[in-house]
C-alpha positions as CSV (number, residue, x, y, z in Angstrom):
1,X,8.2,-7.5,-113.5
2,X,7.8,-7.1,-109.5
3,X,7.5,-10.1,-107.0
4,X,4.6,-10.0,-105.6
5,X,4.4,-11.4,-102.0
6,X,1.5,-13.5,-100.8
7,X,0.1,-14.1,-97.6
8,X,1.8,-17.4,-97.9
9,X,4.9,-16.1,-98.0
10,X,5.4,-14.4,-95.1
11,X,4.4,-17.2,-92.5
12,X,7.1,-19.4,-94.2
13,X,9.9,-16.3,-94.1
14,X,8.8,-16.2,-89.7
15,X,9.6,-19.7,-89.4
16,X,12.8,-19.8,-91.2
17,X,13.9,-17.1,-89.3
18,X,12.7,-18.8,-86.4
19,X,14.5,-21.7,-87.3
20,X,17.8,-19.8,-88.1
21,X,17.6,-18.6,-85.0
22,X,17.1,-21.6,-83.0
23,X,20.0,-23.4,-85.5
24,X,22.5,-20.6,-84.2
25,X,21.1,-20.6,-80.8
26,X,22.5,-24.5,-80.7
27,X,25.2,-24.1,-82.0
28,X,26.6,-21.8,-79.8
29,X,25.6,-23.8,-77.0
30,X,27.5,-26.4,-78.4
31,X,30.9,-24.8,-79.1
32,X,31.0,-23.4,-75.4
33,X,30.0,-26.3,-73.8
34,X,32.8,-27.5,-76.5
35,X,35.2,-24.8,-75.4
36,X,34.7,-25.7,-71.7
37,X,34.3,-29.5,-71.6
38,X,37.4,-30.6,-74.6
39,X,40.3,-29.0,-72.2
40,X,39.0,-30.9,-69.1
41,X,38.4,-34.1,-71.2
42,X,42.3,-33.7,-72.7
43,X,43.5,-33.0,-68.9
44,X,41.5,-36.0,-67.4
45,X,42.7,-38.3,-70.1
46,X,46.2,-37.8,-70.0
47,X,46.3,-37.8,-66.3
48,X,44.6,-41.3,-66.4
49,X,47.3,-42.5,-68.9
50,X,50.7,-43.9,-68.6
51,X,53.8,-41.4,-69.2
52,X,54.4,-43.1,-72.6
53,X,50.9,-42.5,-73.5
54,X,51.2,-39.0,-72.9
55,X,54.2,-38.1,-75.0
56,X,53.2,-41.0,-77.9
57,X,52.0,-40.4,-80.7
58,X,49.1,-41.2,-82.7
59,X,47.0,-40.5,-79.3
60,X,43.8,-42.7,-78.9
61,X,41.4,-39.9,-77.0
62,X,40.8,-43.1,-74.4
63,X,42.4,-43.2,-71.3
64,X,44.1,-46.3,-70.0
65,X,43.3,-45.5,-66.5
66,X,46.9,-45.6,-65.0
67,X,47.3,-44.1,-61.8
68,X,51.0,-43.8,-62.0
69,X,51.5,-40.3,-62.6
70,X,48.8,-39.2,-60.1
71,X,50.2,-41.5,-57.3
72,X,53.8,-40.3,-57.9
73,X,52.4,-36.6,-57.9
74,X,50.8,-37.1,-54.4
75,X,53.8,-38.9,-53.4
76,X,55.8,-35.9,-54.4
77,X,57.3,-33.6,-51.0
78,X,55.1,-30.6,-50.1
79,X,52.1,-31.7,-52.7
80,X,49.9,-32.5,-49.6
81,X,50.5,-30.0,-48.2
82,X,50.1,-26.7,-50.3
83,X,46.3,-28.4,-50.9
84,X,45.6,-28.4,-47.7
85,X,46.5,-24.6,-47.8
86,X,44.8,-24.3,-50.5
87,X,41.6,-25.1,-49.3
88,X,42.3,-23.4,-46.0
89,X,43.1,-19.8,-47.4
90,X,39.7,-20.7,-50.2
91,X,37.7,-21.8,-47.0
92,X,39.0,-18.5,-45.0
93,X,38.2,-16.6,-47.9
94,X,34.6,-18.0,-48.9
95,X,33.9,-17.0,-44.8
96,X,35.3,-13.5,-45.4
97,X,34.1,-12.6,-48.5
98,X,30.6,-13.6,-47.8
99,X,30.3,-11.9,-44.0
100,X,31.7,-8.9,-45.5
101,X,29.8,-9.0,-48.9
102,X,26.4,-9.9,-47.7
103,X,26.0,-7.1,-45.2
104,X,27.0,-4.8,-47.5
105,X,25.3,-5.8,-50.2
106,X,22.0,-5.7,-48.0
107,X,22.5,-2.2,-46.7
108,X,22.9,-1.0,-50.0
109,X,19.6,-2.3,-51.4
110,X,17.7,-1.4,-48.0
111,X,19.3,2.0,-47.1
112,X,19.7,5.1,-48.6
113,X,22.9,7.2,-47.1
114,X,25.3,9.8,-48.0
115,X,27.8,8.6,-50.7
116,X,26.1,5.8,-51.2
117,X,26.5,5.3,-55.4
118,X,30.4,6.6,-54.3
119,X,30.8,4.0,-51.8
120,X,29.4,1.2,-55.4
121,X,31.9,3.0,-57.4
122,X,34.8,2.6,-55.0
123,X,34.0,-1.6,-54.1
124,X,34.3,-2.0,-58.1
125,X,36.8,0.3,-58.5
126,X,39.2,-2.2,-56.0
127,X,39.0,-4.4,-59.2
128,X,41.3,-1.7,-61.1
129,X,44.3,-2.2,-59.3
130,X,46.3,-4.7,-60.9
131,X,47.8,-6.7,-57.9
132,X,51.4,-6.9,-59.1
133,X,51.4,-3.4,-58.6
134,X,50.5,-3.3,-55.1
135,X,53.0,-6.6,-54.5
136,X,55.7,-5.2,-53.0
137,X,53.8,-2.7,-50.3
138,X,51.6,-5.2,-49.1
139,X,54.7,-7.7,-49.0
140,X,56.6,-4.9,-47.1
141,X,52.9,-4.2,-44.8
142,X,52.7,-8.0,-44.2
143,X,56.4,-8.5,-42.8
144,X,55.5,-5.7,-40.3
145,X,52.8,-6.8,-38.9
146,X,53.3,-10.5,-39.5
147,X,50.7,-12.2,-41.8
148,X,53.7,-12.8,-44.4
149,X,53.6,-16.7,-45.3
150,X,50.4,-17.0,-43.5
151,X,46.8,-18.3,-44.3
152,X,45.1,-16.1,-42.7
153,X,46.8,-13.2,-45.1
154,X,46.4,-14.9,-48.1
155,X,43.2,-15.3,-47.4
156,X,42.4,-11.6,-46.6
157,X,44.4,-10.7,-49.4
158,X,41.9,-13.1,-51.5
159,X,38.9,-11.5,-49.9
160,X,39.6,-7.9,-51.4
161,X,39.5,-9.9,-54.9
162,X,36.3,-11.8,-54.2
163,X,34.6,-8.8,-52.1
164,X,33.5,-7.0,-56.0
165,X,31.7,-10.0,-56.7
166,X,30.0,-11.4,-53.3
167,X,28.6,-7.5,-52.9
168,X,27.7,-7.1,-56.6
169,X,25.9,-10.6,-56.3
170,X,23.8,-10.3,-52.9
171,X,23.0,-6.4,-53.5
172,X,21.4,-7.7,-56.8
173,X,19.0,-10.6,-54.7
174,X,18.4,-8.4,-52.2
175,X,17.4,-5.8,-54.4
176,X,14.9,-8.2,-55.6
177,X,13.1,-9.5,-52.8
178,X,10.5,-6.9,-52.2
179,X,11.1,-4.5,-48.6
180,X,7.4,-5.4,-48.0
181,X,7.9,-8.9,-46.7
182,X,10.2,-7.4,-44.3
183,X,7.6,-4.9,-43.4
184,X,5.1,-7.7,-43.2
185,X,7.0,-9.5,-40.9
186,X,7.9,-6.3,-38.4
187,X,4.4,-6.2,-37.9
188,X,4.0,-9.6,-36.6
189,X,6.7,-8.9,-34.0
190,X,9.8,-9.3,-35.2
191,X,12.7,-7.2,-35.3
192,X,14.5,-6.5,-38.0
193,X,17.8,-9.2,-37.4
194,X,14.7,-11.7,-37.0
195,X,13.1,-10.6,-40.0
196,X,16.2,-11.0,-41.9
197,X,16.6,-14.6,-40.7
198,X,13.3,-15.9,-41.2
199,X,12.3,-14.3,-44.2
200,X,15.0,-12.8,-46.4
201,X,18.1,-15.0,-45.6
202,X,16.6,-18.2,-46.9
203,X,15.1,-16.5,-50.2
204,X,18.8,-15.3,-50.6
205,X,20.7,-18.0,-49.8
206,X,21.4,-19.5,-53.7
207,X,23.2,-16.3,-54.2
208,X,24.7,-16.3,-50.9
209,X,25.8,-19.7,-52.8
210,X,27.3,-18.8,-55.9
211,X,29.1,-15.6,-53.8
212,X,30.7,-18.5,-52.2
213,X,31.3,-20.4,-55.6
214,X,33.5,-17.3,-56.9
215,X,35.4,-16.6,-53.6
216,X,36.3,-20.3,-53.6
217,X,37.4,-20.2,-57.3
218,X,38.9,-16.9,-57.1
219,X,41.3,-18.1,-54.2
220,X,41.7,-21.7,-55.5
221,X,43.2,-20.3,-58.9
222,X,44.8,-17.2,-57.8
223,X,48.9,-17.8,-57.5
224,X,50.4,-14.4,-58.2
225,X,49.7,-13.0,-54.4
226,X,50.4,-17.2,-53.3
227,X,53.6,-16.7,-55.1
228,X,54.8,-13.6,-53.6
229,X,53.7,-13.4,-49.8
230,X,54.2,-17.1,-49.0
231,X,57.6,-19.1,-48.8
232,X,57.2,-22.2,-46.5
233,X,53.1,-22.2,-46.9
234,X,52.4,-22.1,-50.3
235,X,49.1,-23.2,-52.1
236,X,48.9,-25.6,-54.5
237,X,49.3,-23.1,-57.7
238,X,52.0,-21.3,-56.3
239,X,53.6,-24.8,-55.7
240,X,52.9,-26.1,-59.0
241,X,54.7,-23.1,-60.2
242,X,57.8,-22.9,-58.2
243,X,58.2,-27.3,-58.0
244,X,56.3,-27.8,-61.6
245,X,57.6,-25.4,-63.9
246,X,60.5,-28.1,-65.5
247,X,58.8,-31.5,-64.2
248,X,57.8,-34.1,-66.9
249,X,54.3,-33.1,-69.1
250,X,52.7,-36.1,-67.5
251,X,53.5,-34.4,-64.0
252,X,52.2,-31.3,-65.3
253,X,48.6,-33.2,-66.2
254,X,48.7,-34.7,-62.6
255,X,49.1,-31.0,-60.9
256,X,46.2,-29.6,-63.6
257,X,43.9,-32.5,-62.3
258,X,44.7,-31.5,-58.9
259,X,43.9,-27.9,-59.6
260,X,40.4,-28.4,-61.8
261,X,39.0,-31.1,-59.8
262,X,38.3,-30.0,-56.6
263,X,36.8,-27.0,-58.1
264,X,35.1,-29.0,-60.0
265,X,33.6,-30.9,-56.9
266,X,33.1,-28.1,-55.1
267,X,30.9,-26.6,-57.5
268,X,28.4,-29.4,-58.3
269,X,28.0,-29.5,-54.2
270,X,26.6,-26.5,-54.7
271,X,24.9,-26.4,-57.8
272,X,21.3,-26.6,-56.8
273,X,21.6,-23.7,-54.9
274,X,23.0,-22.2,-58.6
275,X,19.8,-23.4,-59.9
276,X,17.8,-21.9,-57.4
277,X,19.5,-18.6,-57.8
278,X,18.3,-18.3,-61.7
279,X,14.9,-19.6,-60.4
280,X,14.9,-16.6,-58.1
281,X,16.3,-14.0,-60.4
282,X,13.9,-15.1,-63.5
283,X,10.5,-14.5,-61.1
């Protein structure tokens, strides 16, 4: 005997499949935001709990909100300082990465020149380099010329990381902000750096944003280039490293905290302009 499908039938297959779909779709919105958000809930509990907390066993999941391992932590010699560093080489970098980026993400999406898909190639292409191989010459290049143990050479140093990204990112938004309101505006008087201003820069400044999101992240975690071209200025990874590395687990906690949650702060400051940026690139 052959099945014999009805009419019926094949509304109810749709909307099982439709609801397959939307199970699945769930669920994996569930286990990243579960692969994300368990790690930081582990770090933020045991740094809020008391040393024998964090070694003791059976653990309770609920911090007991002692602050003694985070004030000995910022109590600890040179802790204070490699922050600061930190956020001045991510601040430096976030400036450098994003007056370098933008401009050249713009005159790729608005001119057409020689060597132009050679010059895309290359800025990715500064991404295939690992930087432990490339350590000791710009160690060597650094002593030289003086930017060893330095901000301002971490930072730049940083800024070839972040540049892929802040270039990638604006030369997609402006590629999608049509040359005719540009046009539109040349014809009302303005030149083009006034065009730019009043018209394109605030349609792209969410992605200017997140450029600035990465940068900062990319410098804020980055300690193999901290590590090697800084001695007496280190950042905060670099420190945690060299001072960390055989301190007590609840220490270690305190320095993760220290690491996640200014990143963390830093990046709910910005994230209507995160927002915006989908906004822009789903019209």
């Amino acid at each position: 005997m052959t099945a014999i499908t009805t009419e019926t039938d094949v509304p109810r297959t749709v909307e099982s499949a439709r609801s397959a779909g939307k199970f699945l779709f769930i669920a994996a919105i569930v286990l990243i935001c579960a692969w994300v958000l368990v790690p930081i809930y582990l770090l933020l509990v045991n740094t809020l709990s008391s040393p024998s907390e964090v070694s003791g066993f059976p653990k309770t999941g609920i911090p007991s909100f002692d602050f003694g391992s985070i004030q000995f932590f910022l109590s600890f010699a040179g802790v204070l300082k490699a922050l600061w560093n930190s956020l001045l080489v991510a601040v430096l970098t976030m400036i450098l990465s994003i007056g370098i980026g933008a401009p050249a993400g713009y005159a790729l999406s608005r001119f057409e020149f020689p060597g132009k898909e050679i010059f895309r190639m290359l800025v990715i292409m500064t991404r295939a380099f690992p930087l432990p191989l490339l350590a000791l010459p710009l160690a060597v290049f650094f002593i030289r010329t003086g930017l060893d143990d330095t901000a301002l050479g971490l930072a730049i140093v940083h800024t070839v990381l972040a540049i892929p990204f802040a270039v990638l990112i604006t030369f997609s938004l402006f590629s999608g902000i049509p040359i005719e309101l540009e046009e539109a505006a040349w014809t009302l008087g303005c030149n083009r750096l006034q065009a730019f201003r009043k018209v394109v820069l605030p349609l792209v400044l969410p992605g200017i944003a997140a450029s600035a999101v990465f940068a900062f992240t990319i410098s804020w975690n980055e300690v193999f280039a901290a590590a090697v071209l800084t001695i007496e200025n280190r950042t905060l990874p670099a420190f945690l490293v060299q001072s960390l590395n055989v301190s007590p687990l609840h220490l270690k906690f305190a320095g993760g905290a220290a690491m996640v949650i200014p990143a963390l702060i830093f990046i709910f400051a910005v994230r209507k302009y995160l927002f915006a940026m989908w906004g822009i690139a789903n019209r």
